[in-house]
C-alpha positions as CSV (number, residue, x, y, z in Angstrom):
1,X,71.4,110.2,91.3
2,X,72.6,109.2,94.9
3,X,71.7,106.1,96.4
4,X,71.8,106.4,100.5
5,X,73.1,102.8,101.9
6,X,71.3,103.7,105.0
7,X,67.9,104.4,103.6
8,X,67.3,100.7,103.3
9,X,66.0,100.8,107.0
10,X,63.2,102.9,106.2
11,X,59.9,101.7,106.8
12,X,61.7,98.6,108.1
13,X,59.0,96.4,110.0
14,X,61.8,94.0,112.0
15,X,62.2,91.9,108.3
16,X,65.6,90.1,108.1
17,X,65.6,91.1,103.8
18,X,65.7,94.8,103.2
19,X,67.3,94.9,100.1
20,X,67.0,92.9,96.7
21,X,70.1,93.1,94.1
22,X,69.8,92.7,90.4
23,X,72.6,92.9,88.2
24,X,71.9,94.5,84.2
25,X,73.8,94.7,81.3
26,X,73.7,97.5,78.7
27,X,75.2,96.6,75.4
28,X,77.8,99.8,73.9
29,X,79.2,100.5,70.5
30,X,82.8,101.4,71.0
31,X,85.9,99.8,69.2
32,X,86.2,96.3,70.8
33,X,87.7,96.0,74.8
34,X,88.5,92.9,76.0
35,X,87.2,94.4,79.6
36,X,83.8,95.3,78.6
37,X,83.5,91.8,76.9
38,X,79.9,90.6,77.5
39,X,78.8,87.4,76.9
40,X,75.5,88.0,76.7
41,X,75.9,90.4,73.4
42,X,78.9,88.7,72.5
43,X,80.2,92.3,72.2
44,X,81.0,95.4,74.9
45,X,78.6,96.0,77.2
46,X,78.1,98.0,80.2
47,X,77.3,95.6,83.4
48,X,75.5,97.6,86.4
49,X,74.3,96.0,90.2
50,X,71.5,97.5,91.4
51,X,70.3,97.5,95.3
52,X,66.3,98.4,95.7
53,X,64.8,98.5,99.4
54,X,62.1,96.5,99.5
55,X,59.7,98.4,101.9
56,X,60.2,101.7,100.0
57,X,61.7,101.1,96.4
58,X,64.4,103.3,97.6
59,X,67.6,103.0,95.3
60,X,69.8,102.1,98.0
61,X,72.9,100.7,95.7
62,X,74.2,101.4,92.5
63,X,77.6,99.7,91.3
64,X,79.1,100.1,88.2
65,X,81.0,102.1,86.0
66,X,80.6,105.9,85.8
C-alpha cells in the first residue's frame, strides 16, 4: 500500500484539520529486543502511526517499520 501525503486535500471544503493521526501497537513473538520493548504487552511489539484524511478516509500516512 502507498499512502499519497498530498491526497489529504481532496474533497477539502476550506477546513483547517485534514488529517487525524492514531498511533497502534502490534504485539510480536521474536526472541526479546530491547528496541521493540512495548510497554503495553510488556513484551516486543510492533508500534505503527497512521494518518487518515478526514473528508475521504484516504490513507494519507503510514509510519513505521517495514
Amino acid at each position: 500500500m502507498q499512502s499519497v501525503w498530498d491526497n489529504r486535500f481532496l474533497g477539502d471544503s476550506g477546513n483547517k484539520a485534514l488529517v487525524t493521526l492514531d498511533g497502534t501497537d502490534m504485539p510480536v513473538e521474536m526472541k526479546f529486543a530491547k528496541e521493540f520493548m512495548s510497554h503495553k504487552f510488556m513484551g516486543n511489539g510492533l508500534k505503527y502511526e497512521v494518518g487518515v484524511c478526514i473528508a475521504t478516509g484516504h490513507i494519507v500516512w503510514v509510519h513505521g517499520p517495514s
